[in-house]
N, C-alpha and C positions, 0 to 999 in steps of 0.2 A: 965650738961655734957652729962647727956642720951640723950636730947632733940636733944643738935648737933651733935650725933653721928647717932641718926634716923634719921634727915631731911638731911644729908651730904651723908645716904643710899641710900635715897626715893628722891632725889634730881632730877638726871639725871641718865639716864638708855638709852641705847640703845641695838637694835637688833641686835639676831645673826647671822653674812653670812652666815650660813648654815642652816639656819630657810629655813619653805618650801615656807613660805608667802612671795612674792620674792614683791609684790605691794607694802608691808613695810618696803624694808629692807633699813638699815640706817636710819633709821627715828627718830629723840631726840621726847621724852616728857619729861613733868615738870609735875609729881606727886605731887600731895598734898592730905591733908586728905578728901578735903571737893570735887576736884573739879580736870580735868586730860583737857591738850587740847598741838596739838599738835605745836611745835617751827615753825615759820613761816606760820603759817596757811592762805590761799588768804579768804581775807574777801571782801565787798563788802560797796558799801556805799547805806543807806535810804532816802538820801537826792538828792530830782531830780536836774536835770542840771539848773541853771538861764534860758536857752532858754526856757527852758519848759513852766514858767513863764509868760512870756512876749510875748504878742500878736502881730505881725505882721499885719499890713494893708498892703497887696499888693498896693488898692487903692490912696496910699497916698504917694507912693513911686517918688521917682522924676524923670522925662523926662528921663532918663538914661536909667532907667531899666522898661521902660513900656512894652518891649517887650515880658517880664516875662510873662507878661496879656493876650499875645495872646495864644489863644487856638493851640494843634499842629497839629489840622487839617486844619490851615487857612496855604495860600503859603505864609504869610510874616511872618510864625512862622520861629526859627533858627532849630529845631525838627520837618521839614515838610518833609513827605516821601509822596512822588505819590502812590497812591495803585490804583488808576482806569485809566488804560490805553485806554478805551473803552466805549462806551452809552452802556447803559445798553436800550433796544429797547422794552424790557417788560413792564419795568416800566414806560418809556417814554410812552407808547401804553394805558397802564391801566390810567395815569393822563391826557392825551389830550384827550380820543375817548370813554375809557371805562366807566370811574366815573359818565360820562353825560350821556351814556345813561343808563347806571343801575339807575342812579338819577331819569329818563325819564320815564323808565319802570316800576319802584317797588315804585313810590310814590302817594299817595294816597290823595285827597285832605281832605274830612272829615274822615281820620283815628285816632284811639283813640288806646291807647293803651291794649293790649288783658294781663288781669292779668291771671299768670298760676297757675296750679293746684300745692296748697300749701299743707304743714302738717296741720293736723286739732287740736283743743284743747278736750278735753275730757268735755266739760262742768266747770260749775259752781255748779251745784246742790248740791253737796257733797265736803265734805270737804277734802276727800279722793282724790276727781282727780284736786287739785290744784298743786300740783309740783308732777305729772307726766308727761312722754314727751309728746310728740305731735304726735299723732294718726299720721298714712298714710296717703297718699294724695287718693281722691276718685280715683277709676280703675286703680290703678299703686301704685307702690313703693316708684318710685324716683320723688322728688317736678321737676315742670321745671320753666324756667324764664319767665319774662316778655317778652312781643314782643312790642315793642317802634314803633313808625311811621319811617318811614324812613324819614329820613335830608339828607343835607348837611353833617351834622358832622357823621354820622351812616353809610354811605356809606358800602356797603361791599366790604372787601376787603380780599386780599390774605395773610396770617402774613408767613407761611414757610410752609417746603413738609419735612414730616419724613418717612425714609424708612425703612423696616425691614423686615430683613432677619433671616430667621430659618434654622439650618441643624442638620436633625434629626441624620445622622453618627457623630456628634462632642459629643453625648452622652457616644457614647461606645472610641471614638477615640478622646480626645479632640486638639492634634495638628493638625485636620483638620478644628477647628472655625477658624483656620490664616487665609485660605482660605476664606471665606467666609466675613470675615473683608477686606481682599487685595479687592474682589470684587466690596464693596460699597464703598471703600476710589479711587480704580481709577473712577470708576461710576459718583463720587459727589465731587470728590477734595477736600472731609472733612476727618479729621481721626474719625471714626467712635466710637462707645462704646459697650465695652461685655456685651450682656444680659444673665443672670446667671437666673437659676431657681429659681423659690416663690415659687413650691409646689411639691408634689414628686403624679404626677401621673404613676401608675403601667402598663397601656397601650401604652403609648408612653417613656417610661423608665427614667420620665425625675426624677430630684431627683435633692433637694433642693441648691442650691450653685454652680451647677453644670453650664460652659459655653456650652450654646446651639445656640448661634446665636451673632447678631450684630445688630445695629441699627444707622443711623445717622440723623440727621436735619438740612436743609435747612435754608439759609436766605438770599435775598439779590440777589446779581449778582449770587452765586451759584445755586440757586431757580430757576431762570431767565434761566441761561443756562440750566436745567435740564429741566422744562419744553419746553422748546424749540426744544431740542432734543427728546422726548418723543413725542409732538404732531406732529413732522412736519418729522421724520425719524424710528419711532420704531410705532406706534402704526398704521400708515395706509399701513404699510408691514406684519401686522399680518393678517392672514386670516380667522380666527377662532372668531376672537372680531370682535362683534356685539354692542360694547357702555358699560359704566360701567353701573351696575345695577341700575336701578332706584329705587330698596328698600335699597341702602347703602347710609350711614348717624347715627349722632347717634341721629338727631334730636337738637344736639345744635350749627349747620355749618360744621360741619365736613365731610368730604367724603372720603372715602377708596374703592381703587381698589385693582387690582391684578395681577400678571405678574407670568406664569412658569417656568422651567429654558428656553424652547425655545423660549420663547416671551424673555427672555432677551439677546440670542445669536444677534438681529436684532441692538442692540446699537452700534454704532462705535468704541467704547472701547475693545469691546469683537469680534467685526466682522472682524476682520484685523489680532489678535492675538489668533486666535484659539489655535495654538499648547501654547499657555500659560496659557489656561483655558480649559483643557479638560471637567469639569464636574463645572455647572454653579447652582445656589441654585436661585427659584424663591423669591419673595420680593414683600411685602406690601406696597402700596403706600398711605398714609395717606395726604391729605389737609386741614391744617388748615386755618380756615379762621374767619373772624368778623365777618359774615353772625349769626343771630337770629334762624332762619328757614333752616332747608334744601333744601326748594325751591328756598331760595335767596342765598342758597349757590351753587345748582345743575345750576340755573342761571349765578352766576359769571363762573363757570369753563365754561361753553357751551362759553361763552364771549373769553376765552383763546383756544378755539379750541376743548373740549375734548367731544366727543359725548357719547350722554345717549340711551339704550338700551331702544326699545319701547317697551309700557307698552303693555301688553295679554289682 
């Protein structure tokens, strides 16, 4: 009789409307000694779906649905959208005229391949310098690569153009990085990305997390129309540039230039709509490329137009 009169207690219970916990109110449990959960609780199932199971061979599918198979960048996909309304004249340029002669120029017939300066071992002699790292490389730091013969398949070539922009007022003021974003997104017709501070130097006020600029990167027809407009309307209007430095490079194909804000007034983005950009931020111009060497890299760009400043 105790037994029923406790469990008929401890049975069902519900909350009070005027509790503050309003996310439980009305809510039944079933009390028990050992174990509490709540009436209608959504549970879920461990057991995967049959499809999950069972493998599909597209290939094997019948005459119906082969269309499936097509990829959506072919015109007999049902998923095919036109995205190039236009020859891209760069690229056309670089595969008929330029591949052959950079092929013509930089190949070498008894060339061997030159092994770069690697990390060194500490010896044998002791037992002591068996799993230690690996000494430095002789007169530098940094190991470098191999330099391969130039081919057919090594060609150098252009991969994309990264730009980058700093404004040093978005330290103290940062709803002026927008600006400086709006600039390289009409420039490049990419939405570009905030670069945020890595370190807190105390002379240029930068501090850690903090947006100080923008950055975006080229590819493709985007690349194509930047340099185009770069070699053949902004850079032989500038009167001050004399050719990109012949000491930039980082030694692994890379080349970087440089533009101030009045070298970038001369682009037709910004030359037309002055009153929409009063105050312009210069910008780094990075090309990267497959070139080995900086010579075969400073070679392809001369190839695309962009002249090098003569050596003293």
């Amino acid at each position: 009789m105790v037994d029923e009169k406790f469990s008929a207690r401890y049975q069902r219970t519900t909350f009070n409307p005027t509790n503050h916990d309003h996310g439980k109110m009305n809510r039944q449990f079933i009390r028990s000694f050992a174990q509490s959960s709540a009436v209608l609780k959504p549970g879920y199932s461990t057991v995967h779906p049959v499809h999950h199971l069972v493998k599909v061979e597209k290939t094997r599918l019948k005459p119906g649905y082969q269309e499936v198979l097509i990829p959506k960048d072919d015109i007999r996909s049902n998923k095919f959208k036109p995205t190039e309304v236009a020859q891209d004249r760069v690229r056309e340029h670089y595969e008929n005229a330029l591949a052959s002669d950079l092929m013509l120029n930089l190949y070498r017939h008894d060339a061997k391949v030159i092994v770069g300066n690697k990390k060194r071992s500490w010896g044998t002699d002791s037992p002591y310098k068996l799993y230690r790292q690996l000494r430095k490389p002789v007169g530098t730091t940094r190991p470098t690569k191999n330099v391969y013969p130039i081919k057919h398949t090594n060609i150098p070539k252009l991969e994309s153009v990264v730009i980058h922009a700093y404004d040093k007022a978005a330290l103290f003021l940062p709803h002026l990085n927008i600006r400086t974003r709006l600039q390289l997104a009409i420039l490049s017709n990419v939405k570009p990305k905030i670069i945020y501070g890595r370190s807190n130097i105390l002379p240029w006020k930068a501090r850690v997390g903090r947006a100080c600029g923008a950055k975006v990167e080229l590819f493709d027809r985007d690349m194509s129309q930047f340099i185009t407009t770069l070699t053949e309307m902004v850079l032989p209007r500038i009167r001050t540039f004399t050719g990109i430095p012949i000491t930039s490079g980082d030694k692994n194909g890379n080349i970087t230039m440089g533009l101030n804000p009045d070298d970038c007034k001369y682009f037709p983005e910004f030359e037309h709509f002055q009153e929409l950009f009063p105050r312009l931020n210069g910008m780094h111009i990075t090309f990267k490329t497959t070139a080995q060497t900086d010579a075969q890299a400073k070679t392809l760009l001369s190839c695309y137009g962009f002249p090098f400043a003569k050596t003293k």
